[in-house]
N, C-alpha and C positions, 0 to 999 in steps of 0.2 A: 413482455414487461419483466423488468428485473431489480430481485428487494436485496440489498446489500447492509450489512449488519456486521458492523466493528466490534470486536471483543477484547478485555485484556490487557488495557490500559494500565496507567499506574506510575508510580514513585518510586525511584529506585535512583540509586547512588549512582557517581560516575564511576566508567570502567566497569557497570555492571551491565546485567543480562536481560532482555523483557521479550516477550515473544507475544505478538496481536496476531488477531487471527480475523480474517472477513468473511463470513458465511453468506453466500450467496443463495436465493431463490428465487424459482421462476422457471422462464425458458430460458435453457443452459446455450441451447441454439443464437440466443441473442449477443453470445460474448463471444468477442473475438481478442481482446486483451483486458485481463487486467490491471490495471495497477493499484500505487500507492501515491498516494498526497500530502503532504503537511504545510501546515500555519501554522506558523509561531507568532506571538503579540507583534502588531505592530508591524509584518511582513505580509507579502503578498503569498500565495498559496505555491510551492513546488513540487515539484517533480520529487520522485524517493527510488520507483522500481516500478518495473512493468515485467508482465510475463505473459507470450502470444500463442492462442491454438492456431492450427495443431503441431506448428516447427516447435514450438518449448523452447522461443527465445528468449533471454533473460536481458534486461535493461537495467541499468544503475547508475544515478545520480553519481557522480563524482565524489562528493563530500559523502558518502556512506557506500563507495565501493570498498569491498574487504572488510567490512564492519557487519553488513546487513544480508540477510538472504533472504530471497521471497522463494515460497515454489508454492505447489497444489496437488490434490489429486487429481485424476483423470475427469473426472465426472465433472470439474470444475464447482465445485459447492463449498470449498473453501478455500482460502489461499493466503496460508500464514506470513508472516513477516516476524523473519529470527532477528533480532537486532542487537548486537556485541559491541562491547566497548565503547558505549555510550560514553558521551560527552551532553555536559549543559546547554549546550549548543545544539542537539537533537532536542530540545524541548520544546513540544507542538502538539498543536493537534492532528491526527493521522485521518485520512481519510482512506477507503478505500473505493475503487472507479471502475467503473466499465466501459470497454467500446465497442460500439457494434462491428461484426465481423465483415469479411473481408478489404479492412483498411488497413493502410499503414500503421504499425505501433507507432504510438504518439506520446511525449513527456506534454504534451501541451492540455490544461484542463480545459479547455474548450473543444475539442475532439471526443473527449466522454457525453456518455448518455443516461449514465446512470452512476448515482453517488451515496454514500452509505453515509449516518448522522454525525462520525469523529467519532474518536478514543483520544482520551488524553493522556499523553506522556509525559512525565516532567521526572529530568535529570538534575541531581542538586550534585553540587560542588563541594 
């Protein structure tokens, strides 16, 4: 089993800086990718970044490649999400995901197994 816990939310102008972080607990054994999720009002849930053991492949939604970095440490017990140059357009709520290992990295949230309660982001204009 695996307990995932969003940190770090928050309010912050466009073109600024916010950094979440997802602390994970449990058996570390149980993840084989993490990623990131968001909903925004009124949209269905997507895809943000993924990061896979043990190659340390990095995945990036389109609309937040060059803008966003995810990584972690080794241990796997957290795995921040840097994110630059916000736009209002990033305002959502983040999830962080897990998938159990040896799968394909997935953008798709019905391939996780384990989801953490949201951090909210909101970019104002």
């Amino acid at each position: 089993q695996v307990h995932l816990v969003e940190s770090g939310g928050g309010l912050v102008q466009a073109g600024g800086s916010l950094r979440i972080s997802c602390a994970a607990s449990g058996r570390a054994s149980s993840i084989g990718t993490m990623g990131w999720f968001r909903q925004a009002p009124g949209k269905e849930r997507e895809f943000v970044a993924a990061l896979t053991w043990p190659t340390g492949n990095i995945y990036y939604a389109d609309s937040v490649k060059g803008r966003f970095t995810i990584s972690t440490d080794n241990a796997k017990n957290t795995v921040p999400l840097q994110m630059n140059g916000l736009k209002p357009e990033d305002t959502a709520v983040y999830y962080c995901a897990a998938q159990l290992p040896y799968r394909q990295p997935s953008s798709k949230e019905g391939d996780y197994a384990y989801w953490g309660q949201g951090a909210q982001v909101t970019v104002s204009s």
